[in-house]
C-alpha positions in Angstrom: 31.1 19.9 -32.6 28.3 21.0 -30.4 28.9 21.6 -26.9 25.9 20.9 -23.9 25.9 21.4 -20.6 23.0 18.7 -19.1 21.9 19.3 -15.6 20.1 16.3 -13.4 22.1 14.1 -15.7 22.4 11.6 -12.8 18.3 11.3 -12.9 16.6 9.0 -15.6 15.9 11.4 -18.3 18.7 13.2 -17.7 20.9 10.3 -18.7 19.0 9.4 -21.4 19.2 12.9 -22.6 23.0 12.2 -22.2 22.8 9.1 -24.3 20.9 11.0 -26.9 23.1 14.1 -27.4 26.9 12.0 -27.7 24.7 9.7 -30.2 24.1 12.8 -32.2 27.6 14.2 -32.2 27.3 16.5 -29.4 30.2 17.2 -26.7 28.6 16.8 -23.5 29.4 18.0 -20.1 27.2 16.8 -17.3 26.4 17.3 -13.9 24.2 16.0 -11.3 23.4 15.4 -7.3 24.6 11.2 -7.4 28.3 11.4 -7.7 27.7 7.6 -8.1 25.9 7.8 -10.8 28.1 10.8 -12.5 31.4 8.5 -12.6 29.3 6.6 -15.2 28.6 9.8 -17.8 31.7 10.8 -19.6 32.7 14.5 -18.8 30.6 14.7 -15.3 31.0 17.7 -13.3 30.2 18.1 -9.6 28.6 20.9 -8.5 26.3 22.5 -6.4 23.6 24.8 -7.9 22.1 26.0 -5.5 25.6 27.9 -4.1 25.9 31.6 -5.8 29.1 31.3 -7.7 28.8 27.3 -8.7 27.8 27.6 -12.6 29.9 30.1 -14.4 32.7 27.8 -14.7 29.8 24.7 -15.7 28.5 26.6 -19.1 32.0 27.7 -19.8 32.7 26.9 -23.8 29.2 26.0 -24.1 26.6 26.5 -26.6 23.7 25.0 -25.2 22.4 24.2 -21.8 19.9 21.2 -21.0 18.4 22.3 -17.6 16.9 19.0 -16.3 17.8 19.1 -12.3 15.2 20.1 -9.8 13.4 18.9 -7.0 10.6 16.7 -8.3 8.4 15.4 -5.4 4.6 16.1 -4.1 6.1 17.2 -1.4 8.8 19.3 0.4 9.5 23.1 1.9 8.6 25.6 -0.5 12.4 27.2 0.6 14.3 23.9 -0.5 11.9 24.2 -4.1 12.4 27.9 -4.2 16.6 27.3 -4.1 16.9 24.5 -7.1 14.0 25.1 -9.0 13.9 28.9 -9.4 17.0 30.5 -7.9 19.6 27.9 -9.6 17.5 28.5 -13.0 17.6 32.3 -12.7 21.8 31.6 -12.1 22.2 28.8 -15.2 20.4 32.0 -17.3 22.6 34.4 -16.6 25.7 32.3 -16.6 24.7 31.0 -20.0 23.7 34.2 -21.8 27.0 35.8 -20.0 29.0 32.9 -20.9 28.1 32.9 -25.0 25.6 30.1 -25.0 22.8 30.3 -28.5 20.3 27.9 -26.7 18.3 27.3 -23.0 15.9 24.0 -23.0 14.2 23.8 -19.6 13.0 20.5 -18.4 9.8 21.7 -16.9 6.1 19.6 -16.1 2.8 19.6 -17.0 1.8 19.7 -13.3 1.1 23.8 -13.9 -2.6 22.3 -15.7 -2.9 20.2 -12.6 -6.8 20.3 -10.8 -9.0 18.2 -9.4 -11.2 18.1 -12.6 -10.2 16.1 -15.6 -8.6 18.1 -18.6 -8.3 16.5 -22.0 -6.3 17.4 -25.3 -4.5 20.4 -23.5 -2.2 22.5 -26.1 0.1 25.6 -25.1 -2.4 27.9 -25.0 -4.7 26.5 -22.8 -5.2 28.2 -19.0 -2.7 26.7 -16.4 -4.1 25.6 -13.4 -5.9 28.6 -11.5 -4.3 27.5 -8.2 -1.3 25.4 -8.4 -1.2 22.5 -7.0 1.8 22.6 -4.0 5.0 23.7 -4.2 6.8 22.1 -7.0 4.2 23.3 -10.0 4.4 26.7 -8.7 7.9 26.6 -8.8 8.1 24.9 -11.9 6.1 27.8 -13.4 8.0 30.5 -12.2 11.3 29.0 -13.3 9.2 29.0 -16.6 8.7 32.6 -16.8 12.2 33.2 -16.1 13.2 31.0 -19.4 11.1 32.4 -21.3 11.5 35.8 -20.1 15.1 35.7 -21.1 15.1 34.8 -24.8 16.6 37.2 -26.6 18.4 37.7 -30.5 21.1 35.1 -30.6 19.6 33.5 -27.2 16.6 30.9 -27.6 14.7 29.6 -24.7 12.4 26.4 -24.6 10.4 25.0 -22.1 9.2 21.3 -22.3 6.6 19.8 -20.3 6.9 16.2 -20.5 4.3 13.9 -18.6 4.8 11.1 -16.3 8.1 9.8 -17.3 9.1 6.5 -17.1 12.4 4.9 -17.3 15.3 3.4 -15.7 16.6 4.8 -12.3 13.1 6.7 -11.8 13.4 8.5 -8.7 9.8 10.1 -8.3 6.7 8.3 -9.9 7.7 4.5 -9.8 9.2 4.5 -6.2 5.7 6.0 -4.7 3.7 3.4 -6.7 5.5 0.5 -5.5 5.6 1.7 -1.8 2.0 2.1 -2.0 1.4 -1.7 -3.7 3.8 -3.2 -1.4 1.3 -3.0 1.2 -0.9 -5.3 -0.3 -4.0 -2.8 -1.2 -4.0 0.2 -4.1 -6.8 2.6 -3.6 -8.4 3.2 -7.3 -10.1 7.1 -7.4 -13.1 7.8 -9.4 -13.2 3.5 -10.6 -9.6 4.3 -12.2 -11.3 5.6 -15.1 -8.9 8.7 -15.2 -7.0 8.8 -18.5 -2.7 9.0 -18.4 -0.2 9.5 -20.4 3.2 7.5 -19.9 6.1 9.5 -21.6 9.1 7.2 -22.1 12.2 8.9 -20.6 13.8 8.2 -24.3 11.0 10.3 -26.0 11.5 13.1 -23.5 15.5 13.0 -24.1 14.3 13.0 -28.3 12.2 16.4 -27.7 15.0 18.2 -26.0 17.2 17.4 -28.4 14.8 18.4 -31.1 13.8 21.8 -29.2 18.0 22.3 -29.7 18.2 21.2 -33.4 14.6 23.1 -34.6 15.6 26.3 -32.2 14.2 29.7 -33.2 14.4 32.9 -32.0 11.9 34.0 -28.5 11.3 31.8 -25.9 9.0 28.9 -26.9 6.8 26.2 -24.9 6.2 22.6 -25.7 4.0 19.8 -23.8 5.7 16.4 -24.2 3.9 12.6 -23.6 3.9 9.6 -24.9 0.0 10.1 -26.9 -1.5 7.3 -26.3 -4.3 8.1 -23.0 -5.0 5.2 -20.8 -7.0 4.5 -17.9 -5.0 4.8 -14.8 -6.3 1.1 -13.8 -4.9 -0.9 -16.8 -1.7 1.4 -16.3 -1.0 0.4 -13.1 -2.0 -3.2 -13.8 0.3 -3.4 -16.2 2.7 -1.6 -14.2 2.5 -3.9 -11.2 2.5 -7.1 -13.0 5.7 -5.8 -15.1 7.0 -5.7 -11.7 5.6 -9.1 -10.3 3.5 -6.9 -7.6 -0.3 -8.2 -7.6 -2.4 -5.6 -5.3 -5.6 -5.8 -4.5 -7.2 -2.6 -5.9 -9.7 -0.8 -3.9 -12.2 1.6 -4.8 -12.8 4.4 -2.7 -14.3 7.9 -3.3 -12.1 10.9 -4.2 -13.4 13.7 -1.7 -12.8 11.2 1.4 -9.1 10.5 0.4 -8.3 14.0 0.1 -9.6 14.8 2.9 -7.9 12.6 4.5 -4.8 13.3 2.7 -5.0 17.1 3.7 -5.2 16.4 7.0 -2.0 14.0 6.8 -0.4 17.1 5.0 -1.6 18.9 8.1 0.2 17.2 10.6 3.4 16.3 8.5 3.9 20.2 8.0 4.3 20.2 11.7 6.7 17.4 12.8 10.5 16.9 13.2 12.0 16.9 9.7 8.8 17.5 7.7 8.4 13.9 6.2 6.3 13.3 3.2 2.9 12.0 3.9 1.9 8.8 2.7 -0.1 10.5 0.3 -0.6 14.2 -0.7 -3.9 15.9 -2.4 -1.8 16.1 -5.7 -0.7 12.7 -6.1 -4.3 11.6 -5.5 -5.2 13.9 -8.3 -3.2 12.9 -10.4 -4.5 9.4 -10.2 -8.0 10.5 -10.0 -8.2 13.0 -13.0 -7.3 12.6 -16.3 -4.8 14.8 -17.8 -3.9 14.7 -21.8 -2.3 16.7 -24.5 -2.4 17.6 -28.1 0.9 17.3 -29.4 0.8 19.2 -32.6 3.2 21.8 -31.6 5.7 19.7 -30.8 4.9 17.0 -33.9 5.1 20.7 -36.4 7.8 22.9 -34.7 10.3 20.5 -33.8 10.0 17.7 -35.9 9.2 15.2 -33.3 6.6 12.8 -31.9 6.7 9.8 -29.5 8.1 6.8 -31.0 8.1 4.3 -27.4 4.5 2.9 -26.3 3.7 2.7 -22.8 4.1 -0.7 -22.9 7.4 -0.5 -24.1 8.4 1.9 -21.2 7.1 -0.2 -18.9 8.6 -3.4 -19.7 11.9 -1.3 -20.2 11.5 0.5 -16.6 10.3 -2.6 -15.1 13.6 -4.8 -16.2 15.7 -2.4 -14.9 14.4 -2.3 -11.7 14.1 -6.0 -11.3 17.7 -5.9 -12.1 18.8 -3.1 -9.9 16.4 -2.8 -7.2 14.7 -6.4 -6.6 11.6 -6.4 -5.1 
């Protein structure tokens, strides 16, 4: 039997990845920041990455690790991403290679393409962003280098960039949305034409697994979504009325609600406690532009492709949330 390690498994893919690997016949060890959460996974760890010391004894009898913890937000102290996102990765590395493990899949994003400009049918090759975007893609992509950097004979290293993920206990894009639509007004950039790409938290969990099952020798990179590009406005519709929230959407132009959103970013960075603005230049990007992938790698090197429609996430996503969070 097949031992994994899954970190973030208290997040939303992260427990579906769970879910995925016992129902393939994997032994699973877990770990994650809601202790909560973790007395509901079977074999859940508590642990601290971000302390020097914390993982040798997690990826102990191991054979693969499933890194999928980091801190995912528009916003935070580049220290704080530095410490989980890079520094915990570079430590789950060396643990694992010193610790016998055959296999490294990092859970990383597609926010290392992110500009202000839209970019269509995006494969592995194409240029990353030439400036990222704040502090969590340029994280992200150095924890990136590091994983791929350490593949080696016997050690195989995948990166996966899955795109807007949706799913139950989604702690990053749904929360924002409905904070923003609570209010009574959504702003719609650029007449909501830009083009998404919902990835189904269960379709993510399905590639990881694959990039385990299809490994290969040298580190290896992967962009994940759901295929199937919409426009942002009849994505959000749909999203909203899933949740029984009924906006009104305004248009207004890009360049004055980044401005304004820089300056917000502006005086956040400078009070007590550095609170997140109620909107930053990315986020607004990422509504305004359109982002999409070609998914032939992933469809020809490890066997997979999305099988949930963004409809199907949503209605999923939008149950469970009714359930446990009523609005």
């Amino acid at each position: 039997m097949r031992q994994a390690l899954v970190t973030g498994a208290t997040g939303g893919l992260g427990m579906a990845l769970v879910e995925a690997l016992l129902e393939a016949g994997y032994s699973v060890r877990a770990t994650g920041r809601d202790r909560a959460v973790g007395t509901l996974l079977p074999g859940f760890v508590a642990a601290d990455l971000t302390r020097v010391g914390s993982v040798d004894a997690l990826v102990a009898g191991m054979n693969v690790v499933f890194h999928a913890a980091a801190l995912s937000s528009p916003w935070g102290r580049m220290v704080d991403f530095q410490a989980i996102n890079v520094a915990a990765t570079r430590r789950l590395l060396a643990a694992s290679k010193a610790g016998g493990c055959d296999a490294f899949v990092f859970i990383s994003t597609p926010s290392v393409y992110a500009e202000a400009r839209d970019r269509l049918d995006l494969t592995e090759a194409s240029p990353l962003a030439r400036r990222f975007a704040n502090g969590y893609a340029a994280t992200k992509h150095a924890a990136e280098c590091l994983v791929l950097a350490a593949a080696a004979p016997g050690f195989a290293t995948t990166v996966l960039r899955p795109r807007a993920l949706v799913g139950p206990r989604d702690k990053v894009l749904l929360p924002r949305l409905v904070r923003v639509a609570r209010a009574g007004r959504f702003p719609l950039l650029r007449g909501g034409r830009a083009l998404i790409e919902l990835t189904d938290v269960r379709d993510a969990a399905a590639a990881a697994l694959a990039a385990d099952q299809h490994r290969a020798e040298g580190g290896r990179v992967f962009n994940i979504s759901g295929g199937a590009p919409a426009p942002i406005a009849d994505t959000l519709a749909e999203i909203f009325d899933a949740l029984g929230l009924h906006p009104k959407f305004v248009n207004i132009p890009y360049r004055l609600a980044a401005s304004i959103a820089a300056m917000a970013e502006i005086v956040c960075a400078h009070l007590p406690g550095y609170p997140e603005p109620p909107a930053t230049v990315y986020t607004l990007s990422t509504l305004a532009f359109s982002q999409s992938f070609d998914l032939t790698a992933a469809r020809r090197d490890l066997c997979w492709q999305p099988r949930f429609t963004p409809e199907q996430a949503i209605a999923r996503t939008a149950a469970a949330w009714r359930r446990d969070a009523p609005l």
